[in-house]
C-alpha positions in Angstrom: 161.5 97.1 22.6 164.1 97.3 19.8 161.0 96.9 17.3 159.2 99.7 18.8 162.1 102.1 18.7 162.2 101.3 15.2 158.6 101.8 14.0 158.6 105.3 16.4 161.8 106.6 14.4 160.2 105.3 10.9 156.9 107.1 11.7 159.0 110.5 12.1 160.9 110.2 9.0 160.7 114.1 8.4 161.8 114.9 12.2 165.5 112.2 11.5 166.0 115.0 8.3 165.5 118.0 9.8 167.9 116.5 13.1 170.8 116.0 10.4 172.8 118.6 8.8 173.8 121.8 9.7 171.4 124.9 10.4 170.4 126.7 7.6 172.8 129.6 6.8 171.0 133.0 7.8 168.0 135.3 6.7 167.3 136.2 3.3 169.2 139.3 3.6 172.1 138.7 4.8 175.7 137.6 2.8 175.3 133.9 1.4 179.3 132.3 1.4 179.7 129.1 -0.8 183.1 127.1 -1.3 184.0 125.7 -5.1 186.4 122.9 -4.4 188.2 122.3 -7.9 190.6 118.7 -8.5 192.6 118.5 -11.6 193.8 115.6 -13.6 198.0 115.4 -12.0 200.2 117.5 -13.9 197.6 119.7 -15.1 197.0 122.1 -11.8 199.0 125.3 -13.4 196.8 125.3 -16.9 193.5 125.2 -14.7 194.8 127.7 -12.9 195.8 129.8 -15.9 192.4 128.9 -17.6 190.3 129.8 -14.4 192.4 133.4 -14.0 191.4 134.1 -17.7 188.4 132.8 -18.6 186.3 132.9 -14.7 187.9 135.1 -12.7 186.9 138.1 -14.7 183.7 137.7 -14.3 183.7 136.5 -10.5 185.1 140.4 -10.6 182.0 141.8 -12.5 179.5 139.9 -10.1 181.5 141.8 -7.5 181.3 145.5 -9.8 177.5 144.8 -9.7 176.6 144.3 -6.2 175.7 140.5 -6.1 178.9 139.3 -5.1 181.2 140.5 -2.0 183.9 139.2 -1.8 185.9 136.4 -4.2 189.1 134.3 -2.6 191.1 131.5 -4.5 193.3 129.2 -2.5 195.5 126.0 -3.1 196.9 124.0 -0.1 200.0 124.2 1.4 200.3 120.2 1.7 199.4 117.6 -0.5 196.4 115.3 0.6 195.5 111.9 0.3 194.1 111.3 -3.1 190.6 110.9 -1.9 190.4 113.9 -0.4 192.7 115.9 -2.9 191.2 119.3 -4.0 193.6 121.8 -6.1 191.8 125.0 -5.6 189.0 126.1 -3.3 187.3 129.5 -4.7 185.2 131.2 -1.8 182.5 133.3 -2.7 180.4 135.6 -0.2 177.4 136.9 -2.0 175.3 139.4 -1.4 172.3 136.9 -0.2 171.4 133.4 -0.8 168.5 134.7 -3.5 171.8 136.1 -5.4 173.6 133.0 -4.9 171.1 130.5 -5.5 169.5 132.2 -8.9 170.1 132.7 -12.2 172.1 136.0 -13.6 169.9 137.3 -16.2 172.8 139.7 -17.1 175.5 137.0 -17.0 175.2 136.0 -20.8 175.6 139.7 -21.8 178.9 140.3 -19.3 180.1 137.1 -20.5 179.9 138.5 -24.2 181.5 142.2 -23.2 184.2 140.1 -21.1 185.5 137.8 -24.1 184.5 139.4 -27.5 186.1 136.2 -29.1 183.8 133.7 -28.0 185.0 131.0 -30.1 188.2 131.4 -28.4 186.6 131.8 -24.6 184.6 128.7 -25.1 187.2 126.2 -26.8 189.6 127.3 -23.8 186.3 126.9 -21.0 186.0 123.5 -22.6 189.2 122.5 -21.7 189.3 124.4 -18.3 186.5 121.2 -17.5 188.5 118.7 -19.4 191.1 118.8 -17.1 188.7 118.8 -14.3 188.6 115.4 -12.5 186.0 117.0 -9.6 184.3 119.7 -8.8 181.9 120.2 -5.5 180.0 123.5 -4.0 179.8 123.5 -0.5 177.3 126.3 1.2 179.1 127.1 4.5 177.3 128.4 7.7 179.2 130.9 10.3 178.0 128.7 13.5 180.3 130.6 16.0 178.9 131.8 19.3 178.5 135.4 19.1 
């Protein structure tokens, strides 16, 4: 019996993937929300910070000027965490849909330019914004609550 269970469940291989996982997020027109989860080397959490407020954040803001982005949060824990799961700073970003979110800026480069005239200077300092960067994970989140 235990043999036939498992040749049934390896002959459906596509129907175990699609039973994992959570439910895709919504229709193509609707807001897209994705969580950046950012961990920093110890000691080194305030010139991230600093770093990200300069050199990111300003941009994140333009997205938002232009209509692709809604809405832009930062947060840091109140508590400290096991080192495992440690994160520093969790940027939540609500586009505008997931074709926004999930495709390249073609006017990015050009913003990025306008932003930080000095680019020698933006992208020594962005360099180090990732050297001090121990992890970094995107997390697409899905509003599953009962209407």
């Amino acid at each position: 019996m235990k043999n036939l269970l498992v040749a049934l469940l390896l002959s459906f291989p596509g129907l175990l993937l699609r039973a994992q996982g959570s439910p895709p997020q919504t229709t193509a027109d609707q807001p897209y929300v994705m969580e950046y989860y950012y961990k920093t080397q110890w000691g080194h959490q305030q010139e991230f910070l600093q770093l990200f407020l300069k050199n990111h954040y300003p941009l994140l803001k333009k997205l938002i000027d232009t209509g692709r982005v809604i809405s832009v949060k930062i947060e840091t824990p109140a508590n400290h965490l096991p080192e495992a799961e440690r994160w520093d700073y969790r940027v939540t970003i609500r586009f505008k849909n997931s074709t926004v979110a999930t495709t390249a800026n073609p006017g990015e480069e050009s913003m990025i330019r306008q932003l930080w005239p000095d680019q020698e200077t933006y992208k020594r300092e962005e360099e180090r914004r990732f050297e001090i960067l121990l992890a970094h994970w995107d997390v697409p989140i899905t509003d599953i609550t009962p209407r």
